[in-house]
N, C-alpha and C positions, 0 to 999 in steps of 0.2 A: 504494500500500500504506500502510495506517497503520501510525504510528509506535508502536510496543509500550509507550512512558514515558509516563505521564501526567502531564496538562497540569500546569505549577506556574511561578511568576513564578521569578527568579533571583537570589533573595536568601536571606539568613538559612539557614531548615533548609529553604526549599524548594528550594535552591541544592544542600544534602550530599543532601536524596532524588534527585533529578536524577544528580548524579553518582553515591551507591551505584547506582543503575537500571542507567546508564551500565553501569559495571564489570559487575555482573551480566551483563548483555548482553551485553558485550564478553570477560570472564572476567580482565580486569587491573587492578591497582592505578595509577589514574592521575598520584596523587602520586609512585608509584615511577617511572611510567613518562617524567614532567619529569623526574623527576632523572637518567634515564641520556641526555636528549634533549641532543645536543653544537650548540655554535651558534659559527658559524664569524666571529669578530670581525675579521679582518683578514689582513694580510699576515705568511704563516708563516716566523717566523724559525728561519732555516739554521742547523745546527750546523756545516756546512763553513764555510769561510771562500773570499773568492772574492781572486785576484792581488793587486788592487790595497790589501786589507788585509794580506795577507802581504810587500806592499812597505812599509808605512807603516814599519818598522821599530822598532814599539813590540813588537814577539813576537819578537827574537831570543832563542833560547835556552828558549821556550813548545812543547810540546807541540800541534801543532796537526793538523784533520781538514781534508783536502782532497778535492776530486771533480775528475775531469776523463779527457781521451783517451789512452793510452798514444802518445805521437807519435813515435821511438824508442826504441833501445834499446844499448846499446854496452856490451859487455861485456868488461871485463877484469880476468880471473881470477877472483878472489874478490869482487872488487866489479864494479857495473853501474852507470851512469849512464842512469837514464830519464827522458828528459823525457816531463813532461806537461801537455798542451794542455789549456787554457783558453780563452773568449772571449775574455781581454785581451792571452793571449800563450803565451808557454812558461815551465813552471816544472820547474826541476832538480833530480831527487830522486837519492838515494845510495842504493843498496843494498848493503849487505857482508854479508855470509854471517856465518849467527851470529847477526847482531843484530835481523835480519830476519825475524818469525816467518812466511815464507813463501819456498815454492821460486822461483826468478826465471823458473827453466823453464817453471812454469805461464803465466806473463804472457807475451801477444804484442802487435805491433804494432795499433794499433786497437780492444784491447780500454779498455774503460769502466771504472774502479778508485776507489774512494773508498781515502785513503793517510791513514795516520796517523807523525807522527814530530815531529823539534825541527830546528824553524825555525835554522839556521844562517848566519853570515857567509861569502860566497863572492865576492869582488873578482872572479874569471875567469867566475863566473857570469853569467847574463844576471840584470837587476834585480841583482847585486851578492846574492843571496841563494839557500842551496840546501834541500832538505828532506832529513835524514839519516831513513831511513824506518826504522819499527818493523812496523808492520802494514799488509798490503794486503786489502783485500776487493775480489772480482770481483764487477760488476751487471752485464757482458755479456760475451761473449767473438764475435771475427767467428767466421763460419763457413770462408772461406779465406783466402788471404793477399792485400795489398792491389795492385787491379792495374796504378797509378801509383804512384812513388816519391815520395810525397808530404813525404817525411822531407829532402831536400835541400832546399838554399837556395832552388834554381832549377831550378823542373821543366823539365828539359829533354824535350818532349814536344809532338807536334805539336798546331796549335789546332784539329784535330777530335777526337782524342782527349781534349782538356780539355773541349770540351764534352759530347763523349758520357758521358761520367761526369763532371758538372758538380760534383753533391755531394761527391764524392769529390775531384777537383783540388783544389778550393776550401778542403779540406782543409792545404792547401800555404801556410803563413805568409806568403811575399810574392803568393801571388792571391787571396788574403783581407785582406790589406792595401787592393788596390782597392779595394775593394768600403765597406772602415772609410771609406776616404776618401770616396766617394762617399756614405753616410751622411751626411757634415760638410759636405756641399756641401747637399744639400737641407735639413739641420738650420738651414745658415747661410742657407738660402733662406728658409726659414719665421719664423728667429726675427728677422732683419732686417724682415721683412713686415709682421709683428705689429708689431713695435716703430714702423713707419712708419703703423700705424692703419687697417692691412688687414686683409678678413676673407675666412677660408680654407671656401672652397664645394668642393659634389661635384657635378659635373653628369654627364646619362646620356652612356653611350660608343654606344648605338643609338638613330637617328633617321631622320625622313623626309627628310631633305635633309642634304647638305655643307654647311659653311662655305666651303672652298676652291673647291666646284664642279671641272669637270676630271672626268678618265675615270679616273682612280688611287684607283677607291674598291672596297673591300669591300663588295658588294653580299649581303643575305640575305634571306629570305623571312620575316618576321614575323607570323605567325598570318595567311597566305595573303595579307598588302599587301606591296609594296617596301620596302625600309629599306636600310640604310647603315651600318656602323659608321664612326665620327665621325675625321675625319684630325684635327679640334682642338674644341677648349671653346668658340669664337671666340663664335658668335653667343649662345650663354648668358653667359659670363663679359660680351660688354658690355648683354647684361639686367638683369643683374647689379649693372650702376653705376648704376644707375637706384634700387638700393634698397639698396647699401651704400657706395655709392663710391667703396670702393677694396679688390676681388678677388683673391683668388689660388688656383690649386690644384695639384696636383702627381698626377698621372693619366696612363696610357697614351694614345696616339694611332695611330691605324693609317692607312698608307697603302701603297697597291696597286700601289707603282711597283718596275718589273722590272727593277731595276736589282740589279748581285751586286758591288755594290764593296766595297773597304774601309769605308766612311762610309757608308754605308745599311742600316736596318733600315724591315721593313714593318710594326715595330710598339716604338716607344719608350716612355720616360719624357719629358711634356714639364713642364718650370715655366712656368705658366702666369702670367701676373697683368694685370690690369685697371686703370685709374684715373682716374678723374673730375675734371672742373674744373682739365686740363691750361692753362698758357698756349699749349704748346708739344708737339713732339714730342721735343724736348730734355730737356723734364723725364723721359721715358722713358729716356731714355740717363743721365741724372744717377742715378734710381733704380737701374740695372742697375750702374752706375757703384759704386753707394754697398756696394749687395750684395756685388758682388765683392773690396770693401776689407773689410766686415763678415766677408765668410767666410772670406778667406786668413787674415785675423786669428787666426779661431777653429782655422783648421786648423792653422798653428802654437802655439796655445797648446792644443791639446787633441789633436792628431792629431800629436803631434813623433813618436811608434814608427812611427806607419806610415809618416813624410815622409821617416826615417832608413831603415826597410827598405827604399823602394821608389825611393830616393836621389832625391827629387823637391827642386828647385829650384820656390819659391812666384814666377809672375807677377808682374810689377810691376801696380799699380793705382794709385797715388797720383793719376796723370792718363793720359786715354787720349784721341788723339789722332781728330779726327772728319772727311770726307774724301767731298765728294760723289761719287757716282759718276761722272759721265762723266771728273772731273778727275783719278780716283784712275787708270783708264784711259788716262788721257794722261800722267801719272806713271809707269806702269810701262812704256808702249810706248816715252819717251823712255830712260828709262835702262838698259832690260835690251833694246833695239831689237826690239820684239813691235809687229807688227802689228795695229792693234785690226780684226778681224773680224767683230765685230758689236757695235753703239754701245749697243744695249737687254737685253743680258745678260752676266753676268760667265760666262766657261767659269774650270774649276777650277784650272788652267795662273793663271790670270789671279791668283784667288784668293790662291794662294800666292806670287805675284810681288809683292799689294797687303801679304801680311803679312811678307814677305822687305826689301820696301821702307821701313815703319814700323822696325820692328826695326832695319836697320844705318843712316836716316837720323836715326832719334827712341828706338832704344835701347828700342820698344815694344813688349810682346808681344800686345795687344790695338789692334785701331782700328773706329772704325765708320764704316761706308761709307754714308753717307745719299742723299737723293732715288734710289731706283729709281726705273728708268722706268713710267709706268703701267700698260702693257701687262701688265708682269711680279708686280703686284699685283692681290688680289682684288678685288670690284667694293666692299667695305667700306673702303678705303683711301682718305683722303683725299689729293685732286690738288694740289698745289702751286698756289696761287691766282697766282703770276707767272710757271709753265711749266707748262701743264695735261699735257704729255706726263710730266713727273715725277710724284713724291709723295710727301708728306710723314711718308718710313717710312726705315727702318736694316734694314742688318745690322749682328750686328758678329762678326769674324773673329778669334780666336786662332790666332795661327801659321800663317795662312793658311786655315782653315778655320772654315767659316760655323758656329758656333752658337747663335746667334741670329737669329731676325728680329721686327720690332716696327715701330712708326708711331702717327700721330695715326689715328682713325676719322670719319666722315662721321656728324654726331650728327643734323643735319636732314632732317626726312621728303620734301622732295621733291626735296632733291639725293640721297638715294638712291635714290628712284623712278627719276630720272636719268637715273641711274649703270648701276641694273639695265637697263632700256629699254633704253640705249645698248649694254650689252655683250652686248642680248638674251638675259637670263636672266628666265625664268619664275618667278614671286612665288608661284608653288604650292610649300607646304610651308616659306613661309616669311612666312606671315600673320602669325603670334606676335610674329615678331620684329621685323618691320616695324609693326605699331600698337603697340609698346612706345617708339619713336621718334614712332609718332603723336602719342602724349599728352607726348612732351617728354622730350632728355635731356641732359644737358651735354657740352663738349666733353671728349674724352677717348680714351685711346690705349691699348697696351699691349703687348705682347710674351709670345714662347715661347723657351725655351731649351734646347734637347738636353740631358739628364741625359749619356747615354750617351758622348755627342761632347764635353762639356766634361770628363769624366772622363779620356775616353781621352787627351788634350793633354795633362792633368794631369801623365798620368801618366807620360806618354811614350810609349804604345804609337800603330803604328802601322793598328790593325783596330778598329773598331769594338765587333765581337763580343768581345774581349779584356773589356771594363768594363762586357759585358753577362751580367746573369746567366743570363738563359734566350733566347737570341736567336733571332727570327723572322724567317727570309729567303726567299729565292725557292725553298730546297731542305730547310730546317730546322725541323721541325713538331715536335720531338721533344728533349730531355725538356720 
């Protein structure tokens, strides 16, 4: 269709014929119609104020607007003490009849309130501060009443009903504490990372092959070929030092093993990281080493609310104690009189006996257990050049319990060819990965670390699914 304006350059009056055309056509003013055109510059500053500005203590005795969750309610008499929840915590508001241009009755537990009033001194307060309230405005109200008692210290509530109403528990100031904490763990994992001259990659969770190989996989149909969801980042993250040298990412991983314990999920958070131009697999252990000093640090100077709600005692890390395996095995069978049962795996009895034994001999709460046997490694794992039945890998165990594993990698293409041959695995669907060693890669190693499992140590809990937010198990598909 042609265009109804006729032809004219864009200047001078051929510019105002153009647009009066325009407007005609259109039937508006388009210099009015700029001026009512709103252009959005930035981040829009809140007239509420959020916790940690009403703790600074420059507004006692200010009129200030607040938003947040009614989290109780405690009435007495003529006045009502409500707290109300915020992301950083609970804040204490006063209500007294009279002063309060609102009934208290309207307001229930759970409803959403923006509060207006003056910021007051309160020593029995939490933060040492209360809010004596003037005005409430309701922006939600629930529809029934809540079906956890989210309002006590300590939900005393089974751990199927916390996770079948996950949002709601969570609701609950010490299992939201978890969770801050576990924030400062991967905060402290990234920011340590960075600062050591690593770069943070996204690699895909479906592919045509395993890393770990083994029957424990997620298998699905991808536009009519096989695929996999990925139990780890292994074979991209070490691609990966090939063109950055030193990786890291923080990503789910799934694995298909039927197992319903405490310690197992079929679908975690793992920390991932990479590193090129190792001497050692030591240097692996130094980096993990360094991490774990970097973030207790940060959790004590930034996470002291949640360390005091959820009465956690911070790890030692200053030095952590290193312990090959068959020795750490002969260490515990002599002093605690265990039978070693089998020489080329730790069973989980074992585990907690190697970090029972660090702990009352070295006062340790971390060790790492080095050279696995080779069997019990992937075919990527480099062999111990003066015991080829070991390998040049870790775990390392908190309190008895693995959450970590790590190692130097096999950087030469035809001791991986090998490697594969020998363990008789098929180099189908793992072309890519193998000629990215064709063309040359340095030596280097690197390690995963349970999000989930170093939290829950952390924290003290004994399940798993405790420090997980939405947990995937043999029976658990849901929320």
């Amino acid at each position: 269709m042609m265009c109804p304006v006729p032809e004219c350059r864009y200047s001078g009056a051929g510019f105002l014929y153009l647009k009066d055309a325009l407007e005609e056509i259109f039937g508006r003013d388009l210099e009015k119609e700029e001026e009512r055109m709103e252009f959005i510059t930035g981040v829009k500053e809140k007239k509420t104020l959020g916790l940690s500005e009403l703790l600074a203590g420059d507004r006692i005795g200010a009129c200030v607007k607040v938003e947040g969750a009614v989290h109780t309610i405690r009435h007495m008499g003529d006045v009502a003490f409500v707290m109300l929840r915020k992301s950083e915590g609970l804040l204490q508001c006063v209500y007294e009849k009279g002063e309060t241009s609102f009934d208290i009755r309207e307001i229930k537990e759970a409803a959403t309130v923006e509060v207006e009033g003056v910021l007051a001194k309160e020593e029995r307060a939490l933060g040492g501060v209360e809010l004596r309230l003037k005005h409430i405005r309701l922006l939600s109200v629930p529809s029934e009443p809540l079906p956890l008692p989210i309002g006590k210290w300590k939900l005393n509530t089974s751990l199927e009903a916390k996770l079948n109403m996950r949002s709601i528990s969570l609701r609950n100031i010490r299992e939201r504490a978890k969770f801050k904490l576990q924030e400062g763990i991967v905060r402290g994992f990234r920011d340590f990372l960075y600062q050591q001259g690593f770069t943070e990659i996204h690699t895909p969770k479906i592919g045509a092959k395993s890393a770990e190989g083994g029957s424990n996989l997620f298998k699905l149909d991808y536009f009519h070929r096989p695929a996999v969801l990925q139990q780890s980042p292994q074979l991209y993250k070490q691609m990966m030092v090939g063109v950055f040298d030193r990786v890291f990412e923080t990503a789910p991983v799934f694995r298909a093993e039927k197992h319903n314990t405490k310690r197992h999920l079929n679908e975690y958070t793992s920390l991932d990281l990479e590193m090129g131009y190792i001497d050692g697999f030591e240097d692996l252990m130094g980096i993990e080493t360094g991490f774990l000093q970097y973030t207790m640090k940060l959790l004590l100077e930034e996470y002291k609310k949640e360390l005091q709600i959820l009465g956690v005692t911070l790890p030692k890390t200053e030095q952590i104690p290193a312990v090959r395996f068959d020795r750490a095995k002969e260490l515990v069978a002599e002093k605690y009189q265990r039978k070693i049962r089998n020489p080329f795996d730790l069973e989980p009895e074992e585990e907690l006996l190697i970090g029972q034994y660090f702990l009352e001999e070295y006062g340790a709460d971390f060790v790492f257990v080095t050279h696995y046997p080779s069997k019990k490694r992937p075919f990527y794992a480099m062999d111990d050049p003066e015991d080829i039945r070991y390998t040049l890998s870790f775990d390392l165990l908190y309190h008895g319990l693995e959450i970590t594993t790590g190692g130097q990698r096999i950087h030469e293409y035809k001791k991986l060819l090998e490697k594969l041959t020998a363990r008789g695995i098929s180099e189908e669907g793992l072309t890519q990965y193998l000629d990215t060693f064709r063309y040359g890669m340095p030596p280097h190693g690197g390690l995963g670390i349970g999000l989930e499992r170093l939290t829950m140590k952390l924290v003290g809990e004994d399940n798993v699914r405790e420090t997980t937010l939405y947990p995937r198990d043999l029976s658990r598909l849901e929320p």
